[in-house]
C-alpha positions as CSV (number, residue, x, y, z in Angstrom):
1,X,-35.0,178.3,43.9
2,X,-31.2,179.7,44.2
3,X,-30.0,180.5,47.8
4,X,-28.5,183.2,46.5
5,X,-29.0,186.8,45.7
6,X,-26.9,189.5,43.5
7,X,-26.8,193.7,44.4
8,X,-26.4,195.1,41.3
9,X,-23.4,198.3,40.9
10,X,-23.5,200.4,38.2
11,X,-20.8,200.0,35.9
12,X,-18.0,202.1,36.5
13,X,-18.5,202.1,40.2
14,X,-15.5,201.1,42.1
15,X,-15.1,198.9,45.5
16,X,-13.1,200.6,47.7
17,X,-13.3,198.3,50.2
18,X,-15.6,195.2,51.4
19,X,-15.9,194.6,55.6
20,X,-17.5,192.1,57.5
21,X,-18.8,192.4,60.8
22,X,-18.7,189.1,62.4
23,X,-21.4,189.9,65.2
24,X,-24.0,191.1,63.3
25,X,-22.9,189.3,59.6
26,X,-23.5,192.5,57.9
27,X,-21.1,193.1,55.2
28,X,-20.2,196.6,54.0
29,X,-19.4,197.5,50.2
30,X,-18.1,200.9,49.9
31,X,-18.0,203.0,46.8
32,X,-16.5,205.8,48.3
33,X,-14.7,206.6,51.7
34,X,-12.0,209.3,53.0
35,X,-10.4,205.9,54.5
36,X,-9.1,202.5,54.7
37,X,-7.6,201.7,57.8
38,X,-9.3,202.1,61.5
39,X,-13.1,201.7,62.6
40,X,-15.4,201.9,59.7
41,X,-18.2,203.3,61.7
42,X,-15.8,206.5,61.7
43,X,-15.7,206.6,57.5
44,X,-17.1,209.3,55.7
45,X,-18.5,207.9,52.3
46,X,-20.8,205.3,50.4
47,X,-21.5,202.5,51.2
48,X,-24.0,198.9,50.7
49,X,-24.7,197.4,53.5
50,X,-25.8,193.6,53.4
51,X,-27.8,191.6,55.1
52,X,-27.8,187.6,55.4
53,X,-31.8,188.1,55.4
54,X,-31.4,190.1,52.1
55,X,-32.1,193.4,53.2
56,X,-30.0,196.0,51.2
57,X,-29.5,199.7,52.5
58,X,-27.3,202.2,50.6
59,X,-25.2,204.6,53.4
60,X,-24.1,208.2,52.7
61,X,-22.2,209.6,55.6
62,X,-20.5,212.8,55.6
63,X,-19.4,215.7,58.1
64,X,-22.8,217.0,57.7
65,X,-24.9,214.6,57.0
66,X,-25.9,210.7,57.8
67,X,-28.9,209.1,55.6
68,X,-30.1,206.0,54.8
69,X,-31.9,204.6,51.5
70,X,-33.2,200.9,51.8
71,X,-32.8,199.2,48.3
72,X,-34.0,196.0,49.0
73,X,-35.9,194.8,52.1
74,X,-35.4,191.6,54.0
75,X,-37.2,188.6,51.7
76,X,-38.3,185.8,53.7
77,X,-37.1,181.9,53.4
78,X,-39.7,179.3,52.7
């Protein structure tokens, strides 16, 4: 069985920018975002956010809004 996993992107779809968070070793691919520089808990945008378990949740956060769409959840080692 591989150890690894792969998140599909449609074609097309551009990485703005891929960030790591050492404490929780979540890793953020964005699609979209009004930044690069700073905090990324203060982007607006799109954005994957991945999980060493293998839990996938897509991130839309604008001025209005904040959701939340789990792709894939957390699949479990054997």
């Amino acid at each position: 069985m591989s150890e690894s996993n792969n998140i599909w992107m449609q074609l097309g779809t551009r990485c703005h920018m891929l960030v790591h968070n050492p404490q929780t070793n979540v890793w953020e691919v964005w699609t979209s975002t009004n930044s690069r520089s700073g905090d990324s808990s203060k982007w607006l945008g799109t954005y994957l956010e991945l999980h060493s378990d293998g839990r996938c949740i897509q991130h839309i956060r604008s001025e209005t809004e904040v959701s939340a769409i789990v792709i894939r959840g957390a699949t479990q080692c054997h």
